[in-house]
Steps between C-alpha positions, in 0.01 A plus 500: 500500500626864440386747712491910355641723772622817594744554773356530813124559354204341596653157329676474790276313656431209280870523461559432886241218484679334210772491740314387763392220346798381302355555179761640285421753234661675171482875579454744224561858608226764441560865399206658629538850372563355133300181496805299368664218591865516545521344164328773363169331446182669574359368757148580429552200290482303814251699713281748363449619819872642541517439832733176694482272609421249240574135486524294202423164564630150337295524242550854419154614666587867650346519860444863635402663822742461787242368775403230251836406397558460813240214613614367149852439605394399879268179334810433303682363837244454730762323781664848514202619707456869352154494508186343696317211381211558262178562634631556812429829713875584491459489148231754474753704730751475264273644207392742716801675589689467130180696423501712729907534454388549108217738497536690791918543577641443193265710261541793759845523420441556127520908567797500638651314143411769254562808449193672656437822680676520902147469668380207310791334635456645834167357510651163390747504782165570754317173356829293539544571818183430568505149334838431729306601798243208385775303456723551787234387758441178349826420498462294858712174390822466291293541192169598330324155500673401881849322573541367121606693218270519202513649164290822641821553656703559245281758346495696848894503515531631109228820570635560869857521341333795277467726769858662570511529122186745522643678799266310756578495850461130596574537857161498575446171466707279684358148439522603046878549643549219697323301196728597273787395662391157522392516145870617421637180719351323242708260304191537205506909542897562489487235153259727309635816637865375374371348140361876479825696626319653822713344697869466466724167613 
């Protein structure tokens, strides 16, 4: 499988849950201000959306949407555990917080990406911080779902490591910081951020 990805965007996450569960993948590098690949292909070609992640699978199907890639890559190694057992209620937990993660944190940073007048992205910083608040006080275990790391996970760590880059204060939230430092303990997380030159060594 190759997997379409831009350093340190929201690909991260299925990224770190490739890693997670052993599953190795071809990367192919996405310029996201061009739309090419690094071979100079347009990568509308591949997603019409213009967005990453995308996976290509096997058979060449492309798979898009990071919170559905990945469940897709969780039910691909089911012994590694990233995700509760269908049908379950964990399970419904699980699709409710990469929605929430989806719709509600990561859209809010869109703002803050563009090029867009200073109090629309003041505004965007407000509803972020807002989200985090959310966020931080359900933080009570070692991870979203409880004691066991799940894809959801992985999605949390790639926005929460947004928020120095947008000049947000995440001192507030103690438990997002604690979080991440377990997430960066990670033999999965430091993989991914290596194969995409985030972190050095």
């Amino acid at each position: 499988m190759k997997l379409f990805y831009a350093p340190g965007a929201c690909s991260l996450s299925p990224h770190i849950v490739a890693c997670e569960a052993g599953i190795e993948l071809e990367l192919a590098k996405v310029n996201l201000r061009e739309h090419k690949l690094e071979s100079g292909a347009d990568y509308a070609e591949i997603n019409p959306k213009g967005c990453v992640p995308a996976l290509q699978l096997e058979g060449g199907e492309i798979l898009t949407e990071g919170p559905a890639i990945v469940q897709f890559l969780a039910e691909q190694k089911p012994d590694a555990n990233l995700a509760p057992e269908y049908g379950s209620l964990d399970h419904y937990r699980l699709l409710e917080w990469l929605n929430y993660l989806s719709s509600e944190v990561h859209k809010a940073f869109g703002p803050l990406f563009g090029s867009g007048p200073d109090d629309e992205k003041a505004r965007a910083k407000q509803i972020i911080a807002k989200r985090f608040d959310f966020i931080e006080k359900h933080l009570l275990h070692d991870y979203l779902l409880g004691d066991d790391f799940s894809v959801a996970d992985a999605y949390l760590y790639t926005l929460a490591s947004w928020l120095g880059n947008h000049g947000i204060d995440a001192d507030a939230w103690p438990r997002l910081g604690a979080f991440q430092k377990r997430m960066e303990a990670r033999p999965g997380v430091q993989k991914a951020l290596r194969e995409e030159g985030l972190l050095k060594g």
